[in-house]
SEFI-514239 format. One record per residue (C-alpha): residue in three letters; x, y, z. Coordinates in steps of 0.25 Angstrom, whole numbers, plus 5000, padded with zeros to 4 digits. Example, Ala and Ser with C-alpha at 12.3 -4.5 7.8 and 13.67 -1.06 7.14 Angstrom:
<nodes>
Ala504949825031/Ser505549965029/
</nodes>
This chain:
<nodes>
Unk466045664232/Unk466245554242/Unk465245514252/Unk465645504266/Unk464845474278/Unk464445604284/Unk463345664295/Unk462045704292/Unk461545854292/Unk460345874298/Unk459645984289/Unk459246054301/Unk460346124302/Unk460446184288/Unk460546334287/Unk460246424274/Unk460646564273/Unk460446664263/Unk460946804258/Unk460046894250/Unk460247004242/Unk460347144247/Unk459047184236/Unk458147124226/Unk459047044216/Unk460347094223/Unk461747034222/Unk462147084237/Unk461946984249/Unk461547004263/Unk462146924275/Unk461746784274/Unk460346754282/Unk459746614287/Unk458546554282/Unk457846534294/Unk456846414295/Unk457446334285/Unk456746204283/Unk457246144271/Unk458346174260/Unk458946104249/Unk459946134238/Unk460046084225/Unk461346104217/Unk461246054201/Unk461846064189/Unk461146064173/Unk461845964165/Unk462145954148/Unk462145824143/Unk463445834134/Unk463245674130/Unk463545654115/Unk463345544106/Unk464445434105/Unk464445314096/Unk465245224104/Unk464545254117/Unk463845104119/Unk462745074132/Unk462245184139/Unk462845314135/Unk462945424149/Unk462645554147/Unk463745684150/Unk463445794156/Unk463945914157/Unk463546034171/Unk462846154166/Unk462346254174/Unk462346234190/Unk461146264197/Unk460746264214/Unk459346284223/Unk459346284236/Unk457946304242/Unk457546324257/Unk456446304264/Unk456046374276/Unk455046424286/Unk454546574285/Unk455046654298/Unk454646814299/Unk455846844307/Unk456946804296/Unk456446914287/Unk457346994288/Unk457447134277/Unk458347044268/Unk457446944266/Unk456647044257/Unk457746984245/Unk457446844249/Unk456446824238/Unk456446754224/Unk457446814212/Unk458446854224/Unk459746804223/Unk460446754238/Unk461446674241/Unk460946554250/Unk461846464259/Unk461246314263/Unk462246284277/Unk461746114278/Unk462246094293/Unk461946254297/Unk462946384296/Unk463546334312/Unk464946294309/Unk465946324297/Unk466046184294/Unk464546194289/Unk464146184274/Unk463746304266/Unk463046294254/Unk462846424246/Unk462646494233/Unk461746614227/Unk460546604222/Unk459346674218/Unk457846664228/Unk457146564215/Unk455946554226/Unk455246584238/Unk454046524244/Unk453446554257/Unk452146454259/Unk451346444273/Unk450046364275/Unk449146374286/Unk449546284295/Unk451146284294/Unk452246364292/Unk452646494282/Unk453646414274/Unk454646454262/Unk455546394251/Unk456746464244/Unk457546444231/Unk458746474228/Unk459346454213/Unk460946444211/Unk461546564207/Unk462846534210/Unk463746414215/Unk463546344228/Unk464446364238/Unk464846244248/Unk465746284259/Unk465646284275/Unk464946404281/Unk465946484289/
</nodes>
């Protein structure tokens, strides 16, 4: 990867939309839905390692491990604030030990030059929190079930 200079994305203008499943622990999607009142989002893409370093008798000053990818692994979580009027009858599947596939669009869905990030994953955690004085809040995980996808949303 070569760095080049580039503009800034204001995260403002990020978008998340998920499909859920059609019942409890289903393969079958709906149509894609926004996640309204996003706050905040970040994705974390890793991959296990297998240290395959073996001895060698004419290695002399500091010997470099090797390493070898094992299994891939993904998060992505999203915070946002609660809103009564985007419950919707599908969001009775968006709750932990569902599967949905989850799209992260950094600059928003406006153009089909826009970056889309996707993949499925299963619902690891939802939390809903609210204190007196502030807002209902929420946090969702998603785990990778399946390779991200890069492209540009059409």
């Amino acid at each position: 990867m070569l760095f080049r200079s580039m503009s800034a994305t204001a995260g403002r203008n990020g978008q998340i939309t998920v499909q859920l499943p059609s019942a409890d622990l289903g393969t079958s999607y709906g149509s894609a839905t926004i996640i309204g009142q996003v706050r905040s989002w970040s994705l974390d893409d890793a991959v296990e390692t297998l240290d395959t370093t073996v001895m060698d008798g004419s290695a002399s000053g500091f010997i470099f491990r090797n390493t070898t990818p094992s299994f891939k692994t993904w998060t992505i979580t999203v915070d946002f604030i609660y809103d009564a009027s985007d419950v919707t009858t599908s969001d009775a599947q968006f709750k932990a030990g569902n599967n949905a596939v989850v799209a992260i669009y950094p600059e928003g869905n406006n153009t089909s030059n826009d970056v889309a990030i996707s993949g499925t994953g299963l619902i690891t955690s939802l939390s809903r929190s609210a204190s007196y004085d502030g807002l209902i809040e929420c946090s969702v995980t998603f785990e990778g079930k399946s390779a991200l996808s890069y492209s540009t949303a059409s």
